[in-house]
C-alpha positions in Angstrom: 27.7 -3.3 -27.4 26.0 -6.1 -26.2 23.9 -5.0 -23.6 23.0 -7.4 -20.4 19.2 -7.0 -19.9 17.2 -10.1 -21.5 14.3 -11.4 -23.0 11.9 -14.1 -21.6 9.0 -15.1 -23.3 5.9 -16.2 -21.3 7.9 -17.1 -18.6 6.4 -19.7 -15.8 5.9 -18.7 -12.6 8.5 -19.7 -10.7 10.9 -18.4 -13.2 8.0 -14.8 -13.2 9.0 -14.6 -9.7 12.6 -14.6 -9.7 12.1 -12.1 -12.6 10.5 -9.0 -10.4 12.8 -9.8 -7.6 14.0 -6.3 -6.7 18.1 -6.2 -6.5 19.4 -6.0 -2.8 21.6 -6.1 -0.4 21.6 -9.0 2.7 19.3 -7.4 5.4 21.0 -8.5 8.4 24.1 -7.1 6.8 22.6 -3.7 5.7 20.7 -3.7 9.0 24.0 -4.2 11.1 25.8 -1.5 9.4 23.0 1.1 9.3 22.7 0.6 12.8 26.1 1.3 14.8 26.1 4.7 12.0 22.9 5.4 13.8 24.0 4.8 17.3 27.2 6.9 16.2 25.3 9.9 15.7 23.4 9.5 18.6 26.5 9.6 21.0 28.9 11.9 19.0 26.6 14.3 16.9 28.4 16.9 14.6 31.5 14.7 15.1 30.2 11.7 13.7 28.7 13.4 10.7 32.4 15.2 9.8 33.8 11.7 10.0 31.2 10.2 8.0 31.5 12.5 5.4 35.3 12.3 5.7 35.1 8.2 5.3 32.4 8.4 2.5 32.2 11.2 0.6 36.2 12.5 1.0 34.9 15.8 2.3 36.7 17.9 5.1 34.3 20.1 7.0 34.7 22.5 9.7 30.7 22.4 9.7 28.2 20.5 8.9 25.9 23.7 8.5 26.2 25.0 5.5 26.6 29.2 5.8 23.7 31.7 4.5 26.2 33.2 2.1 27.2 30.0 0.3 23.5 29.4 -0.1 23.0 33.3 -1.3 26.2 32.8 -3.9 24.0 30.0 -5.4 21.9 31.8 -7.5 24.9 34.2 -8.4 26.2 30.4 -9.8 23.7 28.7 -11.8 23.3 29.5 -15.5 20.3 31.8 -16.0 18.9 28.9 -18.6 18.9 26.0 -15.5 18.0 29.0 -13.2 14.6 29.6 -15.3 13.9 26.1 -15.6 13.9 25.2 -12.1 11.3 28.5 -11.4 8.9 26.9 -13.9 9.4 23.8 -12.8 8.7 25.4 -9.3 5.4 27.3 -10.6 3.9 23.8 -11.8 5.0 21.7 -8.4 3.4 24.6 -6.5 -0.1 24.9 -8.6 -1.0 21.1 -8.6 0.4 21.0 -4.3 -1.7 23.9 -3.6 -4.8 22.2 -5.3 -4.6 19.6 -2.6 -5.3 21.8 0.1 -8.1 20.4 2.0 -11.4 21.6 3.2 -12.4 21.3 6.8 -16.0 20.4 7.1 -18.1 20.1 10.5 -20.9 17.5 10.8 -23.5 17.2 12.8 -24.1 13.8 13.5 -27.0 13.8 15.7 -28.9 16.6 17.1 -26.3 18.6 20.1 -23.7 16.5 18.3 -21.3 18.5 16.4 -17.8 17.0 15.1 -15.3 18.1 12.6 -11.4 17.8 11.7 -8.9 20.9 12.3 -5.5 20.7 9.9 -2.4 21.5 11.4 1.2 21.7 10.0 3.5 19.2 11.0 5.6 21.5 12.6 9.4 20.1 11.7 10.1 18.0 8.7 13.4 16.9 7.2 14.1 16.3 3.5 16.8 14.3 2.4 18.0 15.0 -0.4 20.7 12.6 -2.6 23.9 14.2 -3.7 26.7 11.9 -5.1 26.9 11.2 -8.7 23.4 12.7 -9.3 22.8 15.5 -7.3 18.8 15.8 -7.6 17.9 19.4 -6.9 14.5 18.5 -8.6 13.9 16.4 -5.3 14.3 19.6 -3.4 11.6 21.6 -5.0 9.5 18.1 -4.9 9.7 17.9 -1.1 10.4 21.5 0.2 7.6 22.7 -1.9 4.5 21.6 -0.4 5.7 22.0 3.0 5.9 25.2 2.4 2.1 25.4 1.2 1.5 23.5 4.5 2.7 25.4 6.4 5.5 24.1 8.3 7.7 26.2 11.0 11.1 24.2 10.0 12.5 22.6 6.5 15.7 20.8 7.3 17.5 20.0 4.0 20.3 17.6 4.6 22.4 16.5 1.3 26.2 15.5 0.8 29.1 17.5 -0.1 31.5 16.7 -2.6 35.1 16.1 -2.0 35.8 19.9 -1.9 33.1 20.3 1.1 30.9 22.2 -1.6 27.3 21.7 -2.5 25.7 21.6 -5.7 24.8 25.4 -6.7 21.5 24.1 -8.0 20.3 21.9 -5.0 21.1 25.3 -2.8 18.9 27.4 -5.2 15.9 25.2 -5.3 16.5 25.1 -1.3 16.5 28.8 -1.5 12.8 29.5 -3.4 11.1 26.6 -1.4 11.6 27.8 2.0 14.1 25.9 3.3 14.8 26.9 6.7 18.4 24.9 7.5 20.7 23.1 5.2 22.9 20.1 6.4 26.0 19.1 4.6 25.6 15.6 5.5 24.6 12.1 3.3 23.4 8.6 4.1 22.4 6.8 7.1 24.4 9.5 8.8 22.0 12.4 7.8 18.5 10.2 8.6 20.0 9.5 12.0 21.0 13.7 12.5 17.3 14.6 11.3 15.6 12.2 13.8 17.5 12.6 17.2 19.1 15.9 16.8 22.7 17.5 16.8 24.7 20.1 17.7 23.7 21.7 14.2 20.6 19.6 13.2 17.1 20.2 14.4 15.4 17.6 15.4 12.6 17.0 13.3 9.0 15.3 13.2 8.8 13.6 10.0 11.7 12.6 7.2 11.2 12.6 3.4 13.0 11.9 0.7 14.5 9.1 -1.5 17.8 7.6 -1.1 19.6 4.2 -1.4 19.4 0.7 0.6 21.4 2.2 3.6 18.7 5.8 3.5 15.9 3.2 3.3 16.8 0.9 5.9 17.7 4.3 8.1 14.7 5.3 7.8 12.7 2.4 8.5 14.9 2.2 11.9 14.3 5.4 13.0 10.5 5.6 12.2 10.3 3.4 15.6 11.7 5.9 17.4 9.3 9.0 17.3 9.8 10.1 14.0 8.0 9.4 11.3 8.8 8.9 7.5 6.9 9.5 4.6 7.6 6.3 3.1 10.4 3.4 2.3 11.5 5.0 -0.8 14.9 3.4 -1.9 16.3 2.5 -5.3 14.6 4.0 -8.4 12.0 1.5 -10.7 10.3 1.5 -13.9 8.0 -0.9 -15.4 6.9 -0.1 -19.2 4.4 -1.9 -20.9 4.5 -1.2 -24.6 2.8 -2.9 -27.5 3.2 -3.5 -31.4 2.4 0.5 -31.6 5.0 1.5 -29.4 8.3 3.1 -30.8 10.8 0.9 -29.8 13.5 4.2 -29.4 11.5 5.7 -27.4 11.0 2.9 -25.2 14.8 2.1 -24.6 14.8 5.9 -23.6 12.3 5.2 -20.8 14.1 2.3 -19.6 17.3 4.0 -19.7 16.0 7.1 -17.7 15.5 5.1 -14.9 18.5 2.1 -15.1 21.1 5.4 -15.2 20.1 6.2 -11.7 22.2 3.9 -10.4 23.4 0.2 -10.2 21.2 -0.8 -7.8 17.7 0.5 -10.0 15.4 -2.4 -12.0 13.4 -1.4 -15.1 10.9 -4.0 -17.0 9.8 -4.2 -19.9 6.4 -6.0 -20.3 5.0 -6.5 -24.0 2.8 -8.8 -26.4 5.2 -8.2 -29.5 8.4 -9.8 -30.4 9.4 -8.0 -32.4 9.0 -4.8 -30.3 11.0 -6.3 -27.5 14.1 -7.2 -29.9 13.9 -3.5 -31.4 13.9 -1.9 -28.2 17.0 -4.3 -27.4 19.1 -2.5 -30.6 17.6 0.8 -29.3 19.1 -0.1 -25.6 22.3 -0.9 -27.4 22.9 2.3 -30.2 21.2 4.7 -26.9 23.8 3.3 -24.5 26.9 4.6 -26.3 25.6 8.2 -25.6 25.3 8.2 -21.8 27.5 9.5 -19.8 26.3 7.4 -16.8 26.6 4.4 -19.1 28.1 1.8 -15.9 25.2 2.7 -13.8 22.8 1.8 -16.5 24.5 -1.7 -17.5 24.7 -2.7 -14.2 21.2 -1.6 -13.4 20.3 -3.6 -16.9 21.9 -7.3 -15.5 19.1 -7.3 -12.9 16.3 -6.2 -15.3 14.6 -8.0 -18.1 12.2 -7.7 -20.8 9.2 -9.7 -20.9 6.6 -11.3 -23.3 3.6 -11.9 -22.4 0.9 -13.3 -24.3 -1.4 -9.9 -24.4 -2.0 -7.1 -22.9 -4.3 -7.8 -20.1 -1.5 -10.4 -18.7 1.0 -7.3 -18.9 -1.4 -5.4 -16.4 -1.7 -8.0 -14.1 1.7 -8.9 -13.7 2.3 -5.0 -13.3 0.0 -4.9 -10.5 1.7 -8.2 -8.8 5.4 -5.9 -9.2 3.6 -2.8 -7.8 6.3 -0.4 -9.7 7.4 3.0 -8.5 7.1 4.2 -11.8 4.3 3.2 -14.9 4.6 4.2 -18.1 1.7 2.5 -20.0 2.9 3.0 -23.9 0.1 1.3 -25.5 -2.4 2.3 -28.6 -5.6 2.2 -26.0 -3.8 3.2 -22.7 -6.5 5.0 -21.3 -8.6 2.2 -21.4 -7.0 0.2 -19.3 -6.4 2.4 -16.6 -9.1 1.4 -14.3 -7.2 -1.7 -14.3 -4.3 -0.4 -12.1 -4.8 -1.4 -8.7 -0.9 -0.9 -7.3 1.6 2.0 -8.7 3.3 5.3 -7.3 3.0 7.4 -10.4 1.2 6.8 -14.0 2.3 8.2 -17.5 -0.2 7.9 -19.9 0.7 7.1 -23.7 3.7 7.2 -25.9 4.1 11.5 -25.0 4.7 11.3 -21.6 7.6 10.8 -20.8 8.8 9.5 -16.7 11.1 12.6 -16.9 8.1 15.2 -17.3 6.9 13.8 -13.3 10.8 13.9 -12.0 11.1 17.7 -13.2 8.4 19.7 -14.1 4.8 18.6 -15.0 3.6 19.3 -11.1 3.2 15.8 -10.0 5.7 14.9 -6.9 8.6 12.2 -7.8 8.8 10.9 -4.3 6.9 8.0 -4.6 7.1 4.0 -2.9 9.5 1.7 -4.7 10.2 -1.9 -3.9 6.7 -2.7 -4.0 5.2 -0.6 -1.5 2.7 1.3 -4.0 0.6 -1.5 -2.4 0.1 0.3 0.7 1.6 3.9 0.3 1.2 6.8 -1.6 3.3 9.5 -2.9 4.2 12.5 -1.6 1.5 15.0 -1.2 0.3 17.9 0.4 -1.2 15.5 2.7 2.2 14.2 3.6 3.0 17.3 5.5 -0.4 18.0 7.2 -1.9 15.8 10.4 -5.9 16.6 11.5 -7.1 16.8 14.5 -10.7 15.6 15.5 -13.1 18.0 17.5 -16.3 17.4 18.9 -18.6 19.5 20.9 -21.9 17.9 22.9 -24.9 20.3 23.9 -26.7 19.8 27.1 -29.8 18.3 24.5 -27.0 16.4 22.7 -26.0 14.0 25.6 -29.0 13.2 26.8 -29.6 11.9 23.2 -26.7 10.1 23.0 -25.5 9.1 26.9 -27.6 6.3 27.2 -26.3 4.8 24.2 -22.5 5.7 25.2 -23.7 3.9 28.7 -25.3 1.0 27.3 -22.0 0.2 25.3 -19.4 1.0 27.9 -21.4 -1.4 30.3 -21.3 -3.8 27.5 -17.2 -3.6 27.3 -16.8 -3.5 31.4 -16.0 -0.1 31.2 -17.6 1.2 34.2 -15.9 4.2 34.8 -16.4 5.1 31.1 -20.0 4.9 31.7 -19.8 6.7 34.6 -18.8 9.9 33.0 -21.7 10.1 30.9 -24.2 9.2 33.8 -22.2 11.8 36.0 -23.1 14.1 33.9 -26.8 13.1 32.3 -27.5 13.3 36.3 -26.3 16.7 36.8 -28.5 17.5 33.9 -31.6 16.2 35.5 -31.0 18.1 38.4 -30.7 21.0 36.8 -33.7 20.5 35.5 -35.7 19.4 38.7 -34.4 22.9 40.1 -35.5 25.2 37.0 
């Protein structure tokens, strides 16, 4: 096989740029489409989801809520091998999310001037979960997890069925442990549209996780005008390796093809200083490919992906922090040396025994994390994802007369009268209070 991914060696820029392009589709196509699915929803609820999953996913339902006992005859399902690994995997996810709980702490900022932050749960949060060809139950204990530890009233798990109307045994187990509240059998723009205004069967939520493709993405961004928020625009799966003359090129390919088998529409890139690394990981790619099952995803993924020479290791870095990648795997003889370097990426694995696959099932760390650049600016999924603080503050008597005439002095300053009038309202009634003691 001659696979389609290829090699450029110290590239200029223009050509560099063209090079971490991410793969999509034309925005004011994929915006036009998105939107009349949303507006669907929003004027024929439950009925526009059963067509929807009629037209998309070949699936005849009478509901789109999927029953308690179908969920129950889940666990009866799954092999007892998958059914122990997904309860370790949940015992990791839940012991790093629970260390992230955060501490409330009151300050005193002046004398009679006492402030401090109170967490609350958001109270209803949707996770969408991705069905299809790869139905990711890992994604489920990912996001139903910690808002579980948060504490939130309502999970509302929304995936697709298959072609029978059935859901994966596995995805309703996870949902089971993690405290899911109401599962959705519904997929795609459809489901991120049910989640944020509401159905006959779907709660309206708060705030919308999860991954999904361009049309989940886009979905999301829409509604996230709307009074709903999302946790971030996470859309087509990335990887961005940089390897060097130590690396094993076989266990390189393996990295890249983790991520290019997610689907057609995934990148990986390969950044390295060796030659003659990047030409063995391109036989590994080959003689690796022949064993996939999902081997049309991966090519396709592969034509829009390349491998990259650069002339050290230091110009690797820096390009990776101009692509801002989802996913880093730094596969280097001094990796942990360079990672003060890394200014922009969702999630870090550190040398050549950490594999992506350890964050996506079980090491603890969430797998929901910003693709298509947007490590720049967002985060993964957290605990924090599922919390919101409010800020307190409590004055003394002692406490505004301190600080009033500064409050006054300012407001004046702005034109603010009636701002400053409701601290001199008050540092008067003080003073008279006085006057009569």
């Amino acid at each position: 096989m001659n696979t389609a991914i290829t090699i450029y060696e110290q590239p200029n820029e223009k050509l560099l740029e063209t090079l971490l392009e991410r793969p999509s589709k034309e925005r004011a196509e994929l915006e036009k489409i998105v939107s009349e699915i949303i507006e669907t929803v929003k004027r024929d609820g439950d009925d526009a989801l059963r067509i929807y999953a009629k037209r998309f996913d070949s699936a005849d339902l009478d509901s789109v809520k999927i029953p308690e006992d179908m969920v129950e005859a889940a666990t009866d399902a799954l092999p007892v091998e998958l059914k122990k690994a997904i309860d370790r995997a949940y015992r990791n996810i839940h012991a790093f999310h629970t260390a992230q709980r955060p501490i409330s702490e009151r300050v005193e900022t002046e004398p009679g001037v006492l402030c401090w932050r109170a967490i609350r749960a958001i109270e209803k949060v949707g996770i969408y979960i991705p069905g299809g060809t790869a139905p990711l139950f890992s994604t489920v204990l990912m996001l139903a997890i910690p808002a579980k530890i948060a504490g939130c009233k309502e999970v509302v798990l929304s995936t697709p069925a298959d072609s029978k109307g059935q859901i994966n045994p596995a995805i309703l187990y996870a949902a089971k442990i993690s405290g899911v509240t109401t599962c959705i059998a519904s997929g795609g723009a459809q489901a991120i549209a049910a989640m944020a205004y509401g159905t006959e069967s779907v709660p309206k939520v708060d705030k919308i996780f999860g991954p999904g493709n361009q049309f989940v993405t886009k979905a999301k961004q829409i509604v996230s005008v709307d009074q709903v928020a999302i946790d971030m625009p996470a859309g087509p799966s990335e990887v961005l390796v940089i390897a060097d003359e130590s690396a094993d090129p076989a266990i390189v390919a393996s990295d890249l093809l983790s991520q290019a088998e997610h689907g057609a529409d995934s990148q990986v890139i390969l950044l390295t200083d060796s030659k003659s690394v990047a030409a063995a990981v391109i036989l590994q790619i080959d003689e690796q490919l022949k064993r996939l099952e999902r081997i049309e995803f991966a090519v396709s993924s592969l034509a829009h992906s390349s491998i990259i020479i650069v002339s050290d290791i230091k110009a690797a870095f820096d390009i990776s922090n101009r692509y801002a990648p989802e996913h880093l795997i730094i596969n280097i003889a001094d990796a942990d040396q360079w990672l003060d370097t890394i200014e922009h990426a969702g999630s870090v694995f550190i040398g050549a025994w950490t594999p992506e696959s350890a964050g996506d099932y079980a090491s603890g760390t969430n797998h929901t994390l910003p693709t298509s650049g947007w490590s720049r600016s967002f985060s993964g999924v957290s605990l924090d994802s599922y919390i919101k603080k409010i800020t307190f503050q409590k004055i003394t008597r002692e406490g505004l007369q301190s600080i009033g005439p500064v409050i006054e002095t300012m407001a004046a300053a702005e034109g603010l009268g009636a701002h400053k009038e409701a601290v001199t309202i008050r540092l008067k009634a003080i003073a008279e209070g006085e006057d009569n003691e």
